[in-house]
C-alpha positions as CSV (number, residue, x, y, z in Angstrom):
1,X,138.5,113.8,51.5
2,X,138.2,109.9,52.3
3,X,135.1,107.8,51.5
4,X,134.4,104.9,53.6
5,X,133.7,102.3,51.8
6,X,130.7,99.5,54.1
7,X,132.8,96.0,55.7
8,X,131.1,93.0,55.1
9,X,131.8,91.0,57.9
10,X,131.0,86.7,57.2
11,X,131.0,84.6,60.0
12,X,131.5,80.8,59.3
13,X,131.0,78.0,62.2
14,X,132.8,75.2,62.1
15,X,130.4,72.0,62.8
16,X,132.3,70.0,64.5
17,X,132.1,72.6,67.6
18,X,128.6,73.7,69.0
19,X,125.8,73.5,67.7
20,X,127.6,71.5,64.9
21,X,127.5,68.5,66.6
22,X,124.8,67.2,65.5
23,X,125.2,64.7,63.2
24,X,124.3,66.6,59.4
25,X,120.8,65.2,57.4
26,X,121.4,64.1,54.1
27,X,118.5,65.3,51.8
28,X,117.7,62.3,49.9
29,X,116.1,63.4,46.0
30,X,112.8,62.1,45.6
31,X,114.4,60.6,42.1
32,X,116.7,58.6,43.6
33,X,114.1,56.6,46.3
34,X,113.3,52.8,44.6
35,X,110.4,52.7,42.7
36,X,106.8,51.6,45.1
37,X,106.3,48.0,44.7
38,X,103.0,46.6,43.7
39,X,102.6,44.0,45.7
40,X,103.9,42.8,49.3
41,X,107.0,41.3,49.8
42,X,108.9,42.3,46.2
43,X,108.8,39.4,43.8
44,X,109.0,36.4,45.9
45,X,105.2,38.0,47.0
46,X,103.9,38.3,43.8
47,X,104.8,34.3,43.0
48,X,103.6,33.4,46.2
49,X,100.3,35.2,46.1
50,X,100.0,33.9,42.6
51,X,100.4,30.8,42.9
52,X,98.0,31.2,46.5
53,X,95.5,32.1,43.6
54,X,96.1,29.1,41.7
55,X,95.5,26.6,44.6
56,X,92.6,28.3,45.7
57,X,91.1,28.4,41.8
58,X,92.0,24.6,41.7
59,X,90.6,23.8,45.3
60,X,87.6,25.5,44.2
61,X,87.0,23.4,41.1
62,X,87.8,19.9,42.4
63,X,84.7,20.7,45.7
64,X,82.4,21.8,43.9
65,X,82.7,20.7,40.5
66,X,84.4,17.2,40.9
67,X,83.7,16.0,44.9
68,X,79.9,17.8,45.3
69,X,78.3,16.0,42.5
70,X,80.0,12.6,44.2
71,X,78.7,13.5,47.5
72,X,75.5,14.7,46.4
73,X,75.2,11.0,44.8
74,X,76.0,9.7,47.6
75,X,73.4,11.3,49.9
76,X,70.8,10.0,47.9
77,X,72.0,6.7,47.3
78,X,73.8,5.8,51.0
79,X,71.6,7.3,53.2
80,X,69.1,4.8,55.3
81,X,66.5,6.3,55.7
82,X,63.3,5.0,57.9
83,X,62.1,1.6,56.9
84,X,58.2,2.6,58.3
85,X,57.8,5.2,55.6
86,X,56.4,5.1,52.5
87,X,58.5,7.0,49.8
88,X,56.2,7.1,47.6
89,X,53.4,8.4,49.0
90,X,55.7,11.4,50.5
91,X,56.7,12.1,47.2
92,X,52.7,12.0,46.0
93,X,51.9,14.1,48.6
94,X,55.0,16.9,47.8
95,X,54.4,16.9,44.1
96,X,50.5,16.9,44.1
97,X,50.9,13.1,42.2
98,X,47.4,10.6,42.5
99,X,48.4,7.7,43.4
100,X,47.3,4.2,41.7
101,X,45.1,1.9,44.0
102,X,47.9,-0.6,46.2
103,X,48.2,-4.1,44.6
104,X,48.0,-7.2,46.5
105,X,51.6,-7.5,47.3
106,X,52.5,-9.6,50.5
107,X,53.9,-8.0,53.5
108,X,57.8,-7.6,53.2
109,X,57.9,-9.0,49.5
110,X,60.3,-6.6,47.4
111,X,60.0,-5.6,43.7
112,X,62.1,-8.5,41.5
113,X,65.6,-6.4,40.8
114,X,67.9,-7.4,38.3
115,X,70.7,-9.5,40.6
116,X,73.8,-8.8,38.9
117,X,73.1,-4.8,38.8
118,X,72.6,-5.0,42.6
119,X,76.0,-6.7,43.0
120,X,78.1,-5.0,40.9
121,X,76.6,-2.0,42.4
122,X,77.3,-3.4,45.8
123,X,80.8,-4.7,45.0
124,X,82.6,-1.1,44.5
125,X,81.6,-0.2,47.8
126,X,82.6,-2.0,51.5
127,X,79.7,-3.3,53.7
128,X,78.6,-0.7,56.1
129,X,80.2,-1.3,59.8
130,X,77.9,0.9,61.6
131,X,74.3,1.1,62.6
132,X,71.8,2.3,60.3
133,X,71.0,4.9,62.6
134,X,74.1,6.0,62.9
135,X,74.8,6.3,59.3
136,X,71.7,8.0,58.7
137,X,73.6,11.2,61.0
138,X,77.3,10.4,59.8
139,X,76.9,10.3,56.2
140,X,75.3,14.2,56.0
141,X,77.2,15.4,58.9
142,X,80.5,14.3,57.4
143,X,79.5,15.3,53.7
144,X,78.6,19.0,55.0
145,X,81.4,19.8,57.4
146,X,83.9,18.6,54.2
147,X,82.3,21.0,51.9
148,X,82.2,23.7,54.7
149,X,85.8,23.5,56.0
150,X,87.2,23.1,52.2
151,X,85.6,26.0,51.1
152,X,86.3,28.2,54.0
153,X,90.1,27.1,53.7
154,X,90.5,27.9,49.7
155,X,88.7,31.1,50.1
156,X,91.4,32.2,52.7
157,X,94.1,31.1,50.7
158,X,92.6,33.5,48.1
159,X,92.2,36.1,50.7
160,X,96.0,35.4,51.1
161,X,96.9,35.8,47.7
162,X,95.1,38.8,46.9
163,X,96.4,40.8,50.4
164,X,99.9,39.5,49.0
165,X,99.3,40.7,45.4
166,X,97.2,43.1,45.6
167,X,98.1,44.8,48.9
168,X,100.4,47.5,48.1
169,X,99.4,50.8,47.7
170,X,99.4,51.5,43.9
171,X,97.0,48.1,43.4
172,X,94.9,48.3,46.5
173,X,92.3,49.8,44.3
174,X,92.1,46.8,42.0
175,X,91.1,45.2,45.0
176,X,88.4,47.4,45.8
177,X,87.5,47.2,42.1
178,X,87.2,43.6,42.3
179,X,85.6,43.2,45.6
180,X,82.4,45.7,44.3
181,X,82.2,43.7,41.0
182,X,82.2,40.1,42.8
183,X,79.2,41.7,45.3
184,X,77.7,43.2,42.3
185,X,77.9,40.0,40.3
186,X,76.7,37.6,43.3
187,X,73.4,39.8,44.1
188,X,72.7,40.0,40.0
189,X,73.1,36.4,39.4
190,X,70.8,35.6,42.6
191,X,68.1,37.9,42.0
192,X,68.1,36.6,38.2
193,X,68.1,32.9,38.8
194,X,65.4,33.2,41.7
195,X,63.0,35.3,39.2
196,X,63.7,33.3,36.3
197,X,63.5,29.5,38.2
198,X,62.4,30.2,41.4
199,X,64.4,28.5,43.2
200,X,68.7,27.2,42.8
201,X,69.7,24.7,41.4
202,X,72.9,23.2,42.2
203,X,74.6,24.3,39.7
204,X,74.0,28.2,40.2
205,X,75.3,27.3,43.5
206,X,78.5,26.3,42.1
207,X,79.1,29.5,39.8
208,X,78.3,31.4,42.8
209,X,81.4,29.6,44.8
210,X,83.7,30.6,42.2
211,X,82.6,34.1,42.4
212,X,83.0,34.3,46.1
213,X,86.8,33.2,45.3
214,X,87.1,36.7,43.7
215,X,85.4,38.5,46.4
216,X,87.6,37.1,49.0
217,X,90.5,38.2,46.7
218,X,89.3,41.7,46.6
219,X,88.4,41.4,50.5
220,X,92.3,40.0,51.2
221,X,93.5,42.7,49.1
222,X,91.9,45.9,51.3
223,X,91.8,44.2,54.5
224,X,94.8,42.1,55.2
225,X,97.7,44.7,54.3
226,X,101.0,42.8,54.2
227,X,99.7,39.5,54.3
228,X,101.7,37.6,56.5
229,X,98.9,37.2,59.4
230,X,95.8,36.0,56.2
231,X,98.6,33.7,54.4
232,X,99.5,32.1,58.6
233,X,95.6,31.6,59.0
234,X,95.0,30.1,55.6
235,X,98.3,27.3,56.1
236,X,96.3,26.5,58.7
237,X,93.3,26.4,57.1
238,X,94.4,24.1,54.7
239,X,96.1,21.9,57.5
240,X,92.6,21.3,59.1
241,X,91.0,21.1,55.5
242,X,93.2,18.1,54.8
243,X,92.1,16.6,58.1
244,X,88.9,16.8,57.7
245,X,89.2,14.8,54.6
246,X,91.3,12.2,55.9
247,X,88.4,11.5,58.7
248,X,85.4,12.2,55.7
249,X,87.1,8.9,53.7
250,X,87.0,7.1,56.9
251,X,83.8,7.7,58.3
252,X,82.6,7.2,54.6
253,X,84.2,4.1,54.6
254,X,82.7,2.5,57.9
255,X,79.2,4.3,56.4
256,X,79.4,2.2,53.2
257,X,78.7,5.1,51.3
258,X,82.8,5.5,50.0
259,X,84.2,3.6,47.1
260,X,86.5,0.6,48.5
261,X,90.0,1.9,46.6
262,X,88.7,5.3,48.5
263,X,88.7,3.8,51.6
264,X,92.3,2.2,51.7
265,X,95.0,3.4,54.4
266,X,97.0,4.9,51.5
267,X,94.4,6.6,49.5
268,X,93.6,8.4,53.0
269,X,97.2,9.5,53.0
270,X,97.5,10.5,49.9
271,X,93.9,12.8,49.8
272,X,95.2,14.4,53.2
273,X,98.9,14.8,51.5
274,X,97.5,16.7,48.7
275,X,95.1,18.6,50.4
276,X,97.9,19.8,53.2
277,X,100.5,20.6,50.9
278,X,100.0,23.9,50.0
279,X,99.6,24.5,53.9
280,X,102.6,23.1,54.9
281,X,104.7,25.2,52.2
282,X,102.7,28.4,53.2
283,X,103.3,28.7,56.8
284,X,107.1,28.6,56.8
285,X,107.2,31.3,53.5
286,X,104.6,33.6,55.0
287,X,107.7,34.3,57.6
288,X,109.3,35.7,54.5
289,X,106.7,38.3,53.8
């Protein structure tokens, strides 16, 4: 009596006929994929955002800190302003002040200055070329549109760095982090100056810059992801920043209201050099990115 013992039967394709030809998938172990970078654009990102943070930290300090004061001075002291008004009753009238009964002073007769003040004061800075109407609208206009278009240009270069630095996937939430702590931090420190004082004073106005330097790093961090497009736009920036200046110390100049080693045709040069630098480096790099 036999016993039949089950055949396994194994049928092997070959892949290079059929179905086989498709090319084969290699499974790729998650172990051996590179390790996520932080930042955009490997190392050469990370020193470019830094060093984006740096300018913008350093732009930051000489407006508002260094130039602001100068131009503030400036405004008062440069300004004409309408020779039919009296000052100082204006003032009495703002501050509630009583004024003394007028002496007998003759019409046009000025209060006896101390003649060597008036021209050492006069000598540092070059007679004004233009009207004093005029230079009553350039000197503000100028002095405004240079702290406008300076701070818009090194808060984009920090928007730059922090999408560059901050923009990859493991530190976008620093970012965030940072961009609810700088809104946090500017709507404190306003409600607590206006209910302690009442009012700002100009130096509240200057911590609060440097805080919007971090927001817009957290901001460039969530919204502009890779960076390339925020780091083109602030180059730019920068580029029209630095003109600005150049035409600022000009205008100054023919105002009377700039220094006279301020005004020369290589202090412009230099001022518009240093201020366009960064741009002019940024542009060409941010292709690498």
């Amino acid at each position: 009596m036999s016993t039949q013992t089950p055949v396994e039967v194994q049928v092997v394709f070959d892949a290079s006929k059929g179905r086989g030809r498709r090319s084969a998938r290699r499974t790729v172990s998650p172990k051996s994929l590179p390790p996520a970078r932080g930042g955009s654009g490997g190392v050469f990102g990370l020193v470019l955002g830094l060093v984006s943070i740096v300018v913008s930290g350093g732009f930051y300090y000489v407006t508002w800190w260094k130039a602001d004061p100068e131009i503030y001075l400036r405004l008062l002291t440069k300004t004409p302003v309408a020779l039919d008004v009296d000052m100082d009753a204006v003032a009495a009238q703002m501050f509630g002040i009583q004024m003394p009964p007028k002496s007998k002073v003759k019409p046009g007769a000025q209060p006896e200055t101390d003649a060597g003040d008036v021209a050492a004061s006069d000598s540092e800075f070059p007679l004004a070329k233009w009207s004093g109407q005029a230079t009553q609208v350039a000197i503000p206009a100028v002095a405004y549109s240079w702290l406008t278009m300076s701070s818009l240009s090194y808060l984009l270069v920090a928007m730059a760095g922090g999408a560059v630095v901050f923009g990859g996937a493991s530190l976008r939430r620093v970012g965030f982090v940072i961009t609810v702590l700088s809104v946090l931090g500017v709507g404190i420190g306003a409600y607590y100056v206006y209910s302690e004082f009442g009012w700002y004073r100009p130096t509240d106005l200057r911590f609060g810059m440097g805080i919007l330097v971090l927001l817009a790093l957290g901001v460039g961090s969530v919204v502009g992801r890779g960076g390339r497009r925020v780091t083109r736009i602030a180059s730019v920036s920068l580029i029209l920043a630095a003109v600005v200046t150049g035409a600022g110390l000009y205008v100054g100049g023919q105002c009377g209201a700039v220094k006279i080693e301020h005004f020369s045709l290589q202090f412009i040069a230099i001022a518009f050099a240093v201020h366009a630098a960064w741009g002019l480096v940024l542009f060409p790099l941010s292709k690498r990115l």
